[in-house]
VEXMAR-931321 format. One record per residue: x, z, y of N, C-alpha, C in turn. Coordinates in steps of 0.001 Angstrom, whole numbers, plus 524288, in hexadecimal, padded with zeros to 5 digits. Last residue first. Layout:
! residues N
XZYXZYXZY/...
! end
This chain:
! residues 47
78E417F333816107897D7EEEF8179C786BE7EE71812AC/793E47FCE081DEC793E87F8FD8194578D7F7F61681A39/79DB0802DD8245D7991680081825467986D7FD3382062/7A6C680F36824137A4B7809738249779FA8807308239B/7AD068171F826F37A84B816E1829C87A8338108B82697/7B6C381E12820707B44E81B308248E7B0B1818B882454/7C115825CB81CA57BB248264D81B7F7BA9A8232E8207D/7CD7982519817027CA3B824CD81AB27C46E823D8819B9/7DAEC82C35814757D51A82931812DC7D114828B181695/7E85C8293B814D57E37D827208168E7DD8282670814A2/7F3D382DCE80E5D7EDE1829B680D4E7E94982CD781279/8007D82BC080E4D7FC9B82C19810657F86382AB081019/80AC583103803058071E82D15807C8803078300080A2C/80E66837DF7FCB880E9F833067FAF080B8682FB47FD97/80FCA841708046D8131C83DE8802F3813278395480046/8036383EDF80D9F806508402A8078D80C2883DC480642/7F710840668121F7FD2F83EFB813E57FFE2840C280FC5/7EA3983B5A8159E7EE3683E7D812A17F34083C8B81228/7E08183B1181E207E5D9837D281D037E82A83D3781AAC/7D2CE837AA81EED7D63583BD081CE17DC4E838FA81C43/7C97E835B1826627CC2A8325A824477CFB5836EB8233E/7BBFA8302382BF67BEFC833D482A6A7C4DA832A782628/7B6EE8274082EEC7B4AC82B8782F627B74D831C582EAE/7BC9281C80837E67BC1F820B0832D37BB3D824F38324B/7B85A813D583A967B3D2816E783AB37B6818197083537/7C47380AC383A9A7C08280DD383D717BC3280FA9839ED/7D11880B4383C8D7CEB080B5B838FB7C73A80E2983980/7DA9680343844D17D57A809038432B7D3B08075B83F8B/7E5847FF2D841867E1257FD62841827DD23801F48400D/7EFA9800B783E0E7EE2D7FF87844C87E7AA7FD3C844B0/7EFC780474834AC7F25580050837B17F0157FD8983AD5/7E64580B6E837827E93580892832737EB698031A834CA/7E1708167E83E3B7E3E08103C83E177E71E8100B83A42/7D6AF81DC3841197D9ED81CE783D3D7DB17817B583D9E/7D4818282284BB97D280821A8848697D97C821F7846B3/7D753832E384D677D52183189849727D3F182B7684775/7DA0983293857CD7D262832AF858307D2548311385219/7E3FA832558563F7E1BD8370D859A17DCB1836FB856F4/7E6DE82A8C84AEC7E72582A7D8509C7E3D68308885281/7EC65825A0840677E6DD827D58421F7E7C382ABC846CD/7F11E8195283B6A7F21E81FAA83F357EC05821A383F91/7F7A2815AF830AE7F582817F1833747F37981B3D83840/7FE8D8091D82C2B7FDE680D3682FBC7F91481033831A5/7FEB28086381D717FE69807668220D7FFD080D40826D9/8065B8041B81460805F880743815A9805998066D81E07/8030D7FD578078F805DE7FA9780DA6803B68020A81180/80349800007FB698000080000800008037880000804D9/
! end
């Protein structure tokens, strides 16, 4: 897996290589010597 950039900023919005990530409802980051994982809960619309 190609290892991206994250930041999550003051107000909390979340960027993946430079790109927000929008209507996330909530999101947990765990930190480990064998890496970093990212989980995320978000808002989406279906049809």
């Amino acid at each position: 897996m190609e290892l991206q950039k994250l930041i999550i900023d003051e107000n909390e919005h979340i960027y993946l290589d430079d790109v927000e990530i929008p209507n996330v409802k909530q999101y947990i980051l765990k930190s480990s010597a064998a890496g970093t994982e990212l989980t995320l809960t978000i808002y989406v619309t279906t049809n």
